[in-house]
C-alpha positions as CSV (number, residue, x, y, z in Angstrom):
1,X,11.5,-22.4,-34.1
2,X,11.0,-22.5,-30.4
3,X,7.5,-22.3,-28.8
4,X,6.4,-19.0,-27.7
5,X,7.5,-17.5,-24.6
6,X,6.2,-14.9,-22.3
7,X,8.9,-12.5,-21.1
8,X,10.1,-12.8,-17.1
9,X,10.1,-9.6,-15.7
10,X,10.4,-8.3,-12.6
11,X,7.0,-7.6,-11.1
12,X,7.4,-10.7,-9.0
13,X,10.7,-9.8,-7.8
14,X,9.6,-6.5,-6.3
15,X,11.9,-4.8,-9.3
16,X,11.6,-1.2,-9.8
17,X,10.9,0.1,-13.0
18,X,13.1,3.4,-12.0
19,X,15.4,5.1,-14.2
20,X,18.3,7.4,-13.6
21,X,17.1,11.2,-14.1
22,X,19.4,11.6,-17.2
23,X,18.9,8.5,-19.1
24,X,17.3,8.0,-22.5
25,X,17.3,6.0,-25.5
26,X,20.8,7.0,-26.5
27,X,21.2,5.1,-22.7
28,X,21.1,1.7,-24.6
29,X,23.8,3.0,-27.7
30,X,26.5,4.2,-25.1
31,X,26.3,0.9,-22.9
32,X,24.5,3.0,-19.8
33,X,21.5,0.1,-20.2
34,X,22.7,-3.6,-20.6
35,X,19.6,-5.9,-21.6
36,X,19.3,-9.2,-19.6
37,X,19.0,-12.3,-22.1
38,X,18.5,-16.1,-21.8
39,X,19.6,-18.6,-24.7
40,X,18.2,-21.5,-24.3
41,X,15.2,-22.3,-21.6
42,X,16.0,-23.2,-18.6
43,X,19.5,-21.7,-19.0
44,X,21.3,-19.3,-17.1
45,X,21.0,-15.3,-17.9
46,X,23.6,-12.8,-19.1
47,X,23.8,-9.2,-20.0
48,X,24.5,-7.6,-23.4
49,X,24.3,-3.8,-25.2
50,X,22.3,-3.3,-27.8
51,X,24.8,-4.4,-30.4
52,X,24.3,-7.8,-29.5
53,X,27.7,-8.2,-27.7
54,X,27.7,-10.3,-24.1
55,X,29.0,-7.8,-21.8
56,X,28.5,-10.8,-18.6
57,X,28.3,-14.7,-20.1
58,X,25.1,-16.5,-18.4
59,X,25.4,-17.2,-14.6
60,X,22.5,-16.0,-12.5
61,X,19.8,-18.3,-12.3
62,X,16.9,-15.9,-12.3
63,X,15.9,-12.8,-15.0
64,X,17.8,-10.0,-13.6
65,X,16.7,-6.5,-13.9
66,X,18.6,-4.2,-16.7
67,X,21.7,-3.3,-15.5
68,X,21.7,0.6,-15.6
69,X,24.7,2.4,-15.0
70,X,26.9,-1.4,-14.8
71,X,24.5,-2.4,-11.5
72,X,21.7,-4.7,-11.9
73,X,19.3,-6.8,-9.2
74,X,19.2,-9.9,-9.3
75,X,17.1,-13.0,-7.2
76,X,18.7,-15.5,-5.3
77,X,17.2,-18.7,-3.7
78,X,16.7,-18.2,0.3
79,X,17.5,-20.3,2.9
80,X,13.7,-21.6,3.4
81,X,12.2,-23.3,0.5
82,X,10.0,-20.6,-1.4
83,X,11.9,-17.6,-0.1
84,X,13.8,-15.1,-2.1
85,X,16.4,-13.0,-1.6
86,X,17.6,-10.0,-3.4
87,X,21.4,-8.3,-4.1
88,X,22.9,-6.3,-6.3
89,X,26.0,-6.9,-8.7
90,X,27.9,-4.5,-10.2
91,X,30.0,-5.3,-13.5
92,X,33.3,-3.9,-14.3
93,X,35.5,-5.8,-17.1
94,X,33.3,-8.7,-17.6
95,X,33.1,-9.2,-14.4
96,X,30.6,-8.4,-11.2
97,X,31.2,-8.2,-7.6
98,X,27.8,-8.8,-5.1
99,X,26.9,-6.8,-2.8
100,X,27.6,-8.4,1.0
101,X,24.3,-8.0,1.8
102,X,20.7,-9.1,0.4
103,X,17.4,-7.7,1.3
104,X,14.0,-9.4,1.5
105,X,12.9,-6.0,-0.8
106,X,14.8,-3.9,-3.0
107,X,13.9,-1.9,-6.0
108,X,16.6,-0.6,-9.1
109,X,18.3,2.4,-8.4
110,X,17.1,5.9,-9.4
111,X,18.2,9.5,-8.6
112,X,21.4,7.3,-7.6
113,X,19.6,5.6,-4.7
114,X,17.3,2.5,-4.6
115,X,15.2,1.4,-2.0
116,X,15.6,-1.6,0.0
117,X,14.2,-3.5,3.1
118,X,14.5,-6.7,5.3
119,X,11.7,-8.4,7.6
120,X,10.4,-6.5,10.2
121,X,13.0,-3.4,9.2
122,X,12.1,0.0,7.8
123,X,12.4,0.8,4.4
124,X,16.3,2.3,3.5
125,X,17.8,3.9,0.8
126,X,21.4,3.3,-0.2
127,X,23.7,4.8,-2.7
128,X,25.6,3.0,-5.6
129,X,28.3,1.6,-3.4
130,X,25.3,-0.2,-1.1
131,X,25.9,1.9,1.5
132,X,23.0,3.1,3.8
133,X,22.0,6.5,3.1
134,X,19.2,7.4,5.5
135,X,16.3,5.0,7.0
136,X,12.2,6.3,6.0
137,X,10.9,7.2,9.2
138,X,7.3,6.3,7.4
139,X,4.9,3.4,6.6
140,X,5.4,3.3,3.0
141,X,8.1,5.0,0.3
142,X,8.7,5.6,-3.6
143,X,11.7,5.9,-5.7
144,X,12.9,9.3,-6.0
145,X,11.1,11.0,-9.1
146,X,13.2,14.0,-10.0
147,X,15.0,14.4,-6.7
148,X,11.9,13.4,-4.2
149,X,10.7,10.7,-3.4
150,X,7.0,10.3,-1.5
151,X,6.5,9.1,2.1
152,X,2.8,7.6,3.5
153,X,2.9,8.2,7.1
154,X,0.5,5.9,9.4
155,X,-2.1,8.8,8.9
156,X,-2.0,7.7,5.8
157,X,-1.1,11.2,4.6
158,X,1.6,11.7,1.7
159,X,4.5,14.2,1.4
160,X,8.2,14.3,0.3
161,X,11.4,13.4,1.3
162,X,14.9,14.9,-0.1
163,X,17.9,12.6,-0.9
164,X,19.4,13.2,2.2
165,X,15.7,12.0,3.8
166,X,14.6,14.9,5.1
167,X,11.1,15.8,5.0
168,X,10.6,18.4,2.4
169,X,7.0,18.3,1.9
170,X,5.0,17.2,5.0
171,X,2.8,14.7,4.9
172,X,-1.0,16.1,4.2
173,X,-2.2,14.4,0.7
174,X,-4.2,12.0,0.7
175,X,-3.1,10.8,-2.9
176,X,0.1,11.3,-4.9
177,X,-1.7,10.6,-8.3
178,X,1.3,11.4,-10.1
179,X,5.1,11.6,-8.9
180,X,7.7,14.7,-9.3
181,X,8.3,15.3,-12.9
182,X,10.1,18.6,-13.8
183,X,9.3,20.6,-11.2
184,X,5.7,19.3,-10.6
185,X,3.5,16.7,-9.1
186,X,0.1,15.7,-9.3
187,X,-1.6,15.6,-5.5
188,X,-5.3,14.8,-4.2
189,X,-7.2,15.1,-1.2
190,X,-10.4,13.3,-0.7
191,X,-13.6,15.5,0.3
192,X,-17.6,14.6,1.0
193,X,-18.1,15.1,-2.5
194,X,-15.2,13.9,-4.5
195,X,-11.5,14.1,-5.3
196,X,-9.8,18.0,-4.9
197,X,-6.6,18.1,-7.7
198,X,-3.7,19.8,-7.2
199,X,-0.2,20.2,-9.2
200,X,2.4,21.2,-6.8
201,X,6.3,22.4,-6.8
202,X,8.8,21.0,-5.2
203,X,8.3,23.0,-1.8
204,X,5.0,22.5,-1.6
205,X,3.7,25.3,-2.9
206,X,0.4,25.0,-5.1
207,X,0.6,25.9,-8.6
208,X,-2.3,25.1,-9.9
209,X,-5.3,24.5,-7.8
210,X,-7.7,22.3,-10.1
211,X,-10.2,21.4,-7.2
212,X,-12.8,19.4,-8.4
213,X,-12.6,21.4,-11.8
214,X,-11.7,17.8,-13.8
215,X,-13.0,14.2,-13.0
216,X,-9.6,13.1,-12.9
217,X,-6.1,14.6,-13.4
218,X,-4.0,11.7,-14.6
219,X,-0.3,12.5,-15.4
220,X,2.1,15.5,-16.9
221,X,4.3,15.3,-19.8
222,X,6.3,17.5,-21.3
223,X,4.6,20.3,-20.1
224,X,1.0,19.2,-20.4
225,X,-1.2,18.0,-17.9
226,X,-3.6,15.1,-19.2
227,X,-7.3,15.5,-17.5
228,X,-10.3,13.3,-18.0
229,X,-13.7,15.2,-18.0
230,X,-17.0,12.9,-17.9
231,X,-15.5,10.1,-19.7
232,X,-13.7,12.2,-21.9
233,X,-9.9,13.1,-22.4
234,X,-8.0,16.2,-22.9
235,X,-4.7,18.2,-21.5
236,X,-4.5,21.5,-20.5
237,X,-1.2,23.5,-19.5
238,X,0.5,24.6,-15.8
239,X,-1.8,28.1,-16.0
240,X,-4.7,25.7,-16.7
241,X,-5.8,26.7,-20.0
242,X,-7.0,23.9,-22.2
243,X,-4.4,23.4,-25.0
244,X,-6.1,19.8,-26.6
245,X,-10.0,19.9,-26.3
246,X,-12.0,17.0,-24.9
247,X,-12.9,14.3,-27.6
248,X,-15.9,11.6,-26.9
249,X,-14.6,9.5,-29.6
250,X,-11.4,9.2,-27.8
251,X,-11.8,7.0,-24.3
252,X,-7.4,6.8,-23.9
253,X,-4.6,8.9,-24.7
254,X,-1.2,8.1,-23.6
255,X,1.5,10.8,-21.9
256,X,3.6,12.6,-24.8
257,X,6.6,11.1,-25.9
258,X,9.1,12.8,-28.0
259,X,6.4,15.3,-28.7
260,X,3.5,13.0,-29.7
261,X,0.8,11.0,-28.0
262,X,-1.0,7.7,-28.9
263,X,-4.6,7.8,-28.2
264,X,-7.7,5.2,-29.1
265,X,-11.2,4.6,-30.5
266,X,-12.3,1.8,-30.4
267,X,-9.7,-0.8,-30.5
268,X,-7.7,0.9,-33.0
269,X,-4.9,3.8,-32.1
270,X,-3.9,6.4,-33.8
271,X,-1.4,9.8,-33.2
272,X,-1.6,13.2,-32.2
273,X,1.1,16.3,-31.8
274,X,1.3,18.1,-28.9
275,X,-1.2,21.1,-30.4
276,X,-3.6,18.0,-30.9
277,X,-3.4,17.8,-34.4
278,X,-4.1,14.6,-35.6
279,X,-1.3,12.7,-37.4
280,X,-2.3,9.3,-37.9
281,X,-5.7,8.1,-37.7
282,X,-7.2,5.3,-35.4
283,X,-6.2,2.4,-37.5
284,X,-3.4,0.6,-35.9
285,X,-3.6,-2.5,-33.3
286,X,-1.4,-1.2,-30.9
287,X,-0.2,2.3,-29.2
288,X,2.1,4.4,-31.7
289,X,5.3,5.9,-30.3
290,X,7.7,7.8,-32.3
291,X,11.5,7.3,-32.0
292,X,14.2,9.1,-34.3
293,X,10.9,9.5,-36.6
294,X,10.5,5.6,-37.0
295,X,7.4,4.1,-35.5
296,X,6.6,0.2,-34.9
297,X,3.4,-0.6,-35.8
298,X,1.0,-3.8,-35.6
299,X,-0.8,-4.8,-38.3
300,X,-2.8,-8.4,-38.0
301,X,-0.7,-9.4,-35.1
302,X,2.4,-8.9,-36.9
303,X,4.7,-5.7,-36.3
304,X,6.5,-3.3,-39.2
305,X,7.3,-0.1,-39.4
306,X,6.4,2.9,-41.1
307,X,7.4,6.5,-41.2
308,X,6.3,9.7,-39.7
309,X,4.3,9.9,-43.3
310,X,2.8,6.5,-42.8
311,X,5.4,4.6,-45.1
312,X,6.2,1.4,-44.9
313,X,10.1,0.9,-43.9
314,X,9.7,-2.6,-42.8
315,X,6.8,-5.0,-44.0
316,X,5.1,-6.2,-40.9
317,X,6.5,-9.5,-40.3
318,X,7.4,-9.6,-36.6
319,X,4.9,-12.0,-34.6
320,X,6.1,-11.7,-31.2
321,X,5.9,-8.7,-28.4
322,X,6.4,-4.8,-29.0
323,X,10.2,-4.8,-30.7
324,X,12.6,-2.1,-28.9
325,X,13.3,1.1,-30.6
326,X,15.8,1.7,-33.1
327,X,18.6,2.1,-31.5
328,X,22.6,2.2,-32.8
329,X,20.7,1.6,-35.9
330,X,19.4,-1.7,-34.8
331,X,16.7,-3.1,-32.9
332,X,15.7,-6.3,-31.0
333,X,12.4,-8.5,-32.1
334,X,10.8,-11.6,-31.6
335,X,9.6,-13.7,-34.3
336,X,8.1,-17.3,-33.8
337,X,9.2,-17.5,-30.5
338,X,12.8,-16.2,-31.4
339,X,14.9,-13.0,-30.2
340,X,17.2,-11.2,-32.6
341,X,18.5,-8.3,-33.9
342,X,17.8,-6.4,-37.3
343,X,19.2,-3.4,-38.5
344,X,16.8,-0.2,-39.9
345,X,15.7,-2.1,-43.2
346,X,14.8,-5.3,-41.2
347,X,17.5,-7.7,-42.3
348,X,18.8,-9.6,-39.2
349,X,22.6,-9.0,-38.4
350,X,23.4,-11.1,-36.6
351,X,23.6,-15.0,-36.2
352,X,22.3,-15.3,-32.4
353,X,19.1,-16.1,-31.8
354,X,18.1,-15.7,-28.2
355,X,15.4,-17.7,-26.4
356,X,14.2,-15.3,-24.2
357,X,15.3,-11.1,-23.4
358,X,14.2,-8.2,-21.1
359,X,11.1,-6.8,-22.4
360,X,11.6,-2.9,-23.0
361,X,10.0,-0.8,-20.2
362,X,10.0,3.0,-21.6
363,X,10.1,3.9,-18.3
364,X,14.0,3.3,-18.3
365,X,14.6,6.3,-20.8
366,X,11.0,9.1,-20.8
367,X,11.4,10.6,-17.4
368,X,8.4,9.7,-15.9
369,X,8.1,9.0,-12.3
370,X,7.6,5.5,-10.8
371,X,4.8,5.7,-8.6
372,X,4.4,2.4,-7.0
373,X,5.9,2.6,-3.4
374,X,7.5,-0.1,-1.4
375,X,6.5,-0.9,2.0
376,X,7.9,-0.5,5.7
377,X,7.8,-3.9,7.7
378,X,8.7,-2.5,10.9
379,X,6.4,-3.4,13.4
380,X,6.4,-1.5,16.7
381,X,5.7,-4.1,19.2
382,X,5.6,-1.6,22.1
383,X,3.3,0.7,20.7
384,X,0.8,-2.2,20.3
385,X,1.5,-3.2,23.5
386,X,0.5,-0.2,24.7
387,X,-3.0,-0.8,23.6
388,X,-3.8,-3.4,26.1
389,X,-3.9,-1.8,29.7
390,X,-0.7,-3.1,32.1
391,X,-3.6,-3.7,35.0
392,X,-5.2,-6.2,32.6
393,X,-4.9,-8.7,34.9
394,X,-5.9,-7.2,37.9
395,X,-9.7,-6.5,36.3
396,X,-12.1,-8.2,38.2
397,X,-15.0,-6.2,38.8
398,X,-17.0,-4.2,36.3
399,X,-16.0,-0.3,38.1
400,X,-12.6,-1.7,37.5
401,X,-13.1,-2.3,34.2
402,X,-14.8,1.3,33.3
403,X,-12.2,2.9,35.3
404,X,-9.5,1.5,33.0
405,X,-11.0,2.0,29.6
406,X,-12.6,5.3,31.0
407,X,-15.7,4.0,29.8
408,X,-19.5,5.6,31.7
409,X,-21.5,2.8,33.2
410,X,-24.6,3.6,31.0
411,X,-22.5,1.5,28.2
412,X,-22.8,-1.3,29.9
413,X,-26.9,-2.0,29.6
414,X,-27.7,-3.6,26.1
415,X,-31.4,-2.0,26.1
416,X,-32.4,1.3,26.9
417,X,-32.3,1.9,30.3
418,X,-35.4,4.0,30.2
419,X,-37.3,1.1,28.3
420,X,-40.2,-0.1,31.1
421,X,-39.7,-3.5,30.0
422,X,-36.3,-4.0,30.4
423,X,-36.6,-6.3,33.3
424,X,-35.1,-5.4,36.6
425,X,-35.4,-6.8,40.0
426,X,-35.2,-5.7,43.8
427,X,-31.9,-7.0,45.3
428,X,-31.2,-5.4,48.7
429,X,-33.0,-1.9,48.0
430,X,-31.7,-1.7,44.9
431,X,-32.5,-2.9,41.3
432,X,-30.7,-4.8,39.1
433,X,-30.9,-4.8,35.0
434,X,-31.9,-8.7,34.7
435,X,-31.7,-8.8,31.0
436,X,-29.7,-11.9,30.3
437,X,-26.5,-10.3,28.3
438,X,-25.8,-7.7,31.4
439,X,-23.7,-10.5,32.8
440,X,-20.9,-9.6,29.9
441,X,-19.6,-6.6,27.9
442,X,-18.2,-7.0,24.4
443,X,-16.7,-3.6,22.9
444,X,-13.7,-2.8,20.0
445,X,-11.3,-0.2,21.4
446,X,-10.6,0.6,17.5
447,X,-13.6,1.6,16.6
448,X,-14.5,4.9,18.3
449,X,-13.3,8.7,17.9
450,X,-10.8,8.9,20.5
451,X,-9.9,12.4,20.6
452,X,-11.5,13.7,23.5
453,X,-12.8,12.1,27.0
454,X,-16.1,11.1,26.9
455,X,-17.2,13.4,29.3
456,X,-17.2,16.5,27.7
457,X,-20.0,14.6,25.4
458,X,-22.0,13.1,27.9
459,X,-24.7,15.5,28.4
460,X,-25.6,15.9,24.7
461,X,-25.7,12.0,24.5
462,X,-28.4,12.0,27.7
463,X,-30.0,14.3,25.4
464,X,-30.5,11.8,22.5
465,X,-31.1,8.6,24.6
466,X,-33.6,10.6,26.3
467,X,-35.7,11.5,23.1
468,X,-35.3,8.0,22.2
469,X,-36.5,6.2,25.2
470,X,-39.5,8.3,25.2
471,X,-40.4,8.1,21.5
472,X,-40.2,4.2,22.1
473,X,-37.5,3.8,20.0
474,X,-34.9,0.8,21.0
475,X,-31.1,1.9,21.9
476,X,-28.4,-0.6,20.8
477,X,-24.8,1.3,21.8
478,X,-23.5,0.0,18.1
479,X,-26.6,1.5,16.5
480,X,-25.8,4.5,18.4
481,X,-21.8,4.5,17.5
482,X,-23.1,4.1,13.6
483,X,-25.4,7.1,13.7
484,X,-23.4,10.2,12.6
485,X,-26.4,12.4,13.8
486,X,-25.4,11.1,17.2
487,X,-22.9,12.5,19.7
488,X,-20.4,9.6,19.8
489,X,-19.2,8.7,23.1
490,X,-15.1,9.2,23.6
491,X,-12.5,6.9,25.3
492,X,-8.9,7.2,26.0
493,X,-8.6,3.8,23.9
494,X,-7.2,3.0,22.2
495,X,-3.7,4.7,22.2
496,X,-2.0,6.2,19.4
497,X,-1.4,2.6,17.1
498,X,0.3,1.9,14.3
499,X,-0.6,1.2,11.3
500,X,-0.6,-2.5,11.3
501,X,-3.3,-3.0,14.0
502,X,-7.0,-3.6,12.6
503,X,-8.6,-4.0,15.3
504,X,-8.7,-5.3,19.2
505,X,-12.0,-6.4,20.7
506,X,-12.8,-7.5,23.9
507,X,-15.2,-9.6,26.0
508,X,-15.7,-9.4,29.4
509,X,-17.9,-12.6,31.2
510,X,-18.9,-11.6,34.7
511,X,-21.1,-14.1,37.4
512,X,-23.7,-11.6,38.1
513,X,-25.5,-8.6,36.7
514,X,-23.5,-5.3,35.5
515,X,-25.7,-2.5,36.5
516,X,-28.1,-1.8,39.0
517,X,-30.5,1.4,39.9
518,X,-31.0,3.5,43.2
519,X,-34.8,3.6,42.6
520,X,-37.5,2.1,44.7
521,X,-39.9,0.2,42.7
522,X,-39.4,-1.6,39.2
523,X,-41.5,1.4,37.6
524,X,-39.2,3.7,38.8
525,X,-36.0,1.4,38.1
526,X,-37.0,1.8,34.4
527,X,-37.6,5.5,34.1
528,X,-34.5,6.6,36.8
529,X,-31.5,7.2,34.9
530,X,-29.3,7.0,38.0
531,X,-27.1,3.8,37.3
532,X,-24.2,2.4,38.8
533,X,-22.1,-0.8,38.5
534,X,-22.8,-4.1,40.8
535,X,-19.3,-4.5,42.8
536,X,-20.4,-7.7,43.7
537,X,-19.6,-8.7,40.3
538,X,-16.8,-10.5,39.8
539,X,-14.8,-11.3,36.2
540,X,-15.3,-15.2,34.9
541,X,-13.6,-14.8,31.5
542,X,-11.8,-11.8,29.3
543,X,-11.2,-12.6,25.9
544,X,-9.0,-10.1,23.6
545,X,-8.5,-10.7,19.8
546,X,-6.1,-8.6,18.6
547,X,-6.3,-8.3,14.3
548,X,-3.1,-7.2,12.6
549,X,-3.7,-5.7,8.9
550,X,-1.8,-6.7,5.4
551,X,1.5,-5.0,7.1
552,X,1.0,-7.3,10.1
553,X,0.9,-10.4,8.7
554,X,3.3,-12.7,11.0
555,X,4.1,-10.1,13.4
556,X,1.0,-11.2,16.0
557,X,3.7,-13.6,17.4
558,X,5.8,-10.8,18.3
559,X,3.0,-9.6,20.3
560,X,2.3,-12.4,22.2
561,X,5.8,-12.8,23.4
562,X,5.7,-9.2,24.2
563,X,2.7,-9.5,26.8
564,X,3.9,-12.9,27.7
565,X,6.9,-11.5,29.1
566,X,5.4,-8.4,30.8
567,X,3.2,-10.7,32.7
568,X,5.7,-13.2,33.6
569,X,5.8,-12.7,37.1
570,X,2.0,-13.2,37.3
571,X,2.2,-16.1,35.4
572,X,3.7,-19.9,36.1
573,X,4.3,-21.5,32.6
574,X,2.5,-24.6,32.1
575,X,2.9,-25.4,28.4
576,X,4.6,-23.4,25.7
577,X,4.9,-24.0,21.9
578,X,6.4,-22.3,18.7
579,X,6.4,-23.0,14.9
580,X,6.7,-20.9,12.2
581,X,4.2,-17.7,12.7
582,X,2.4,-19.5,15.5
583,X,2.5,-19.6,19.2
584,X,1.1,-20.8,22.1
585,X,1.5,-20.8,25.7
586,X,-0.8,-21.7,28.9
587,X,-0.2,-20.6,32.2
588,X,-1.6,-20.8,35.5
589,X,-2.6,-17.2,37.6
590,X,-4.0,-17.2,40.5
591,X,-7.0,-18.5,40.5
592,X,-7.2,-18.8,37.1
593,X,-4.9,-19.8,34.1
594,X,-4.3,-17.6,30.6
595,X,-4.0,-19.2,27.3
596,X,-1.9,-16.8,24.5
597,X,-2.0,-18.1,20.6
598,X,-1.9,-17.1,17.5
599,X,-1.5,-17.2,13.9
600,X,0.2,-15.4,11.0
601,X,-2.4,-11.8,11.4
602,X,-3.9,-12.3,14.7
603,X,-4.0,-12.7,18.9
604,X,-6.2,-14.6,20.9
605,X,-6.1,-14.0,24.8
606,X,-8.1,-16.0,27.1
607,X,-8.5,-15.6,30.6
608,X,-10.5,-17.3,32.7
609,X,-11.1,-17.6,36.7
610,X,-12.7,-19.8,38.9
């Protein structure tokens, strides 16, 4: 017999899991679900019913997904070494025609639409002759669960779109814990203290408003919603009323299927009805799922199967993975590293003996949703751009600088102002703040509230620098950012970004001191709270590091070209280079030069003058 082998599936081909709305075990029986198999290793794959007979010989050199409905997805080597591409086939007569076009991203169809995507695209949906339906104005997307499918905007809110990709629902959840099913979904939003629950309809509309009533609410299954309550499990129904009590022997139970649930103690599993009424005990290896009242079981690493009474129908004698369910009064298992099918009393019917086949995902054929999402790469290059002023290169003193990131010169001294030792001396009537890191200001636009201009705030934040400079307590501006009993100072910056930006920080090197004082001796310089900024000042060096997130990962040199080319007429090009995700370019400005690089999630700017 051949050495055991771990089923290919299709996590790491960004597969869905999805299912057609009407689809169900009779689904295999009637040819709606063909099963991906594999003779030999290292062979090609083909697709067969659940009869055993090849519907599409071996050709495709990667598992393909089931083929539901005659289309399947299936991988395909990219032009770059280590890339992947994706396309569908559709099969008709023993035959399949491709799809003309392949997608970086796609996911098996569901609700008669699947999701799909290409680098630096939004995520689409298209129908079942690969035509483009509608593009997700959104930052992330599900499959449809029962008609809707859920959007996460760059907010990262949650709500609904229709088929048609309308927004049905709009984005205001902070969670979808649990995806349309018959009517309903499972919502959350995240408060101070904990997680509220909610199980909406399909416009919206609450139905049943749990709050923080349960720890968690998990799923809904035929008509029950599964709740955990300090540690401990139960359902109750759409009016709320517990129908299946809590159990602290019990720390899982599955969703219902086919009117029973599996739950465990221990490491052992046993069965309940949907009234809660226990109908097997916890003695089994494995979860226990009925199916035209025949149930696999696993017994010493070995599967049988028994009857809704607990008799034996088939000795356990299967060592491989979970068997599918009986089906066209057959099945498929795997024994000693073999795949084969048997008929209801265990005796193998046929000759074939595969080396490796589709493991069975019950998602295909129980109706529940699919809640893992699939993710926009669009990346809005203007809209980052926007984040670094257009004058940028016109900065050169430090009133220039507060004027363009509307920013009140107080910021700019590192110690309290008010602080008698913070060190100033008498320059032409005036006094200057002497400390040494007044000759630079470092700040992250992406850090603060940016809702409202600072100004509105400023006297209340007087207030509490005041109380602190007098109580002899230090101020540090990030200290002061940090504290939520503070006031926090608002900017204009940064703009409205996207989701992919992190963060951008800046650094500003000047050749002289930032602030200076009106007052008339250095007793008075630090207990006057009269500053300005020194206009004698001039800029040396500005540094910007601009931080893309997960979904900006080898966009950064889009960015660069971006503010490259905006500058251009400020700029003569000295050296320029591009490989890959990186990039580099130096240029001379007047009196200065620039230097622009990056790598695969970030963007370094450096400017210096003479």
């Amino acid at each position: 017999m051949k050495k055991l082998v771990l089923f290919i599936f299709t996590a790491c081909f960004l597969f869905s899991c999805g299912h057609d709305k009407k689809l169900s075990s009779k689904s295999f029986s009637n040819g709606d679900i063909l099963i991906p198999f594999q003779i030999k290793e290292g062979k090609k794959w083909g697709f067969m019913n659940i009869d055993g007979e090849v519907i599409l010989n071996p050709q495709f050199k990667y598992a393909p997904s089931y083929a539901v409905r005659n289309i399947a997805l299936i991988k395909e080597d990219g032009e770059k070494e280590g890339e992947s591409i994706y396309r569908f086939i559709k099969i008709k007569n023993n035959k399949y025609e491709v799809s003309k076009e392949k997608w970086d991203m796609a996911g098996m169809f569901k609700d008669g639409l699947a999701p799909v995507r290409n680098r630096s695209q939004k995520v689409k949906f298209i129908n079942e002759e690969f035509e483009t339906i509608f593009t997700v104005n959104a930052e992330k997307a599900s499959s449809f669960n029962d008609g809707l499918a859920a959007i996460c905007d760059k907010y990262n809110k949650w709500g609904f779109i229709d088929k048609n990709g309308k927004e049905v629902i709009n984005p205001q959840f902070d969670q979808i814990v649990y995806g349309f099913r018959d009517g309903f979904a499972i919502v959350a939003n995240e408060k101070d203290d904990g997680n509220y629950f909610m199980i909406i309809d399909k416009s919206g509309n609450i139905k049943l408003d749990l709050k923080q009533k349960y720890e968690s609410v998990i799923s809904f299954s035929e008509g029950l919603v599964k709740v955990l309550d300090h540690g401990e499990y139960g359902f109750i129904n759409l009016d709320g009323k517990r129908v299946i009590k809590m159990d602290d022997e019990r720390d899982y139970i599955s969703d219902f299927y086919n009117g029973y649930a599996s739950f465990r103690e221990g490491q052992e599993w046993g069965l309940i009805d949907v009234s809660g009424k226990e109908i097997f005990n916890a003695n089994y290896d494995n979860p226990l799922y009925v199916s035209n009242g025949k149930i696999w079981y696993n017994e010493d690493d070995e599967w049988g199967v028994m009857d809704m009474k607990g008799n034996d129908i088939i000795d356990p004698s299967f060592d491989g993975q979970e068997p599918y369910p009986f089906m066209s009064g057959r099945t498929l298992v795997q024994d000693k590293g073999d795949f084969f099918f048997i008929d209801s009393k265990g005796e193998d019917v046929s000759l074939d003996q595969y080396y490796n086949v589709h493991a069975f995902d019950r998602k295909y054929i129980d109706e529940s949703p699919w809640n893992s999402t699939f993710n926009s790469d669009y990346f809005n290059v203007k809209s980052v751009q926007k984040l670094i002023p257009d004058n940028l290169l016109q900065i050169k003193t430090p009133d220039q600088l507060a004027k363009t990131f509307d920013l009140n010169p107080l910021l700019f001294f590192s110690d309290s102002p008010k602080d008698s030792y913070a060190g100033f001396r008498e320059d032409g009537g005036k006094y200057r703040l002497t400390d040494q890191n007044s000759f630079s200001y470092n700040f992250t636009t992406h850090e603060y509230d940016y809702s409202n201009d600072y100004a509105t705030q400023w006297e209340s934040i007087s207030e509490v620098m005041e109380e602190q400079a007098f109580s002899g307590d230090e101020y540090y501006e990030d200290e002061y950012y940090e504290d939520e009993s503070a006031t926090t100072i608002k900017s204009k910056y940064p703009l409205d970004a996207p989701i992919s930006v992190k963060s951008i920080s800046y650094s500003f090197e000047f050749n002289d001191v930032l602030g200076i004082t009106k007052s008339h001796s250095d007793w008075e310089a630090a207990s006057n709270d009269k500053f300005g900024l020194n206009k004698l000042a001039r800029v040396q060096k500005i540094a910007i590091n601009v931080t893309l997130d997960k979904s900006g990962s080898g966009k950064a040199i889009l960015l660069a070209k971006a503010l490259k080319n905006s500058w251009l007429s400020k700029i003569k090009k000295v050296r320029s280079n591009t490989e890959d995700n990186t990039f580099f370019f130096l240029g001379k400005l007047k009196g200065g030069e620039i230097k622009i690089q990056t790598d695969a999630s970030s963007l370094e700017i450096i400017i210096s003058y003479n």
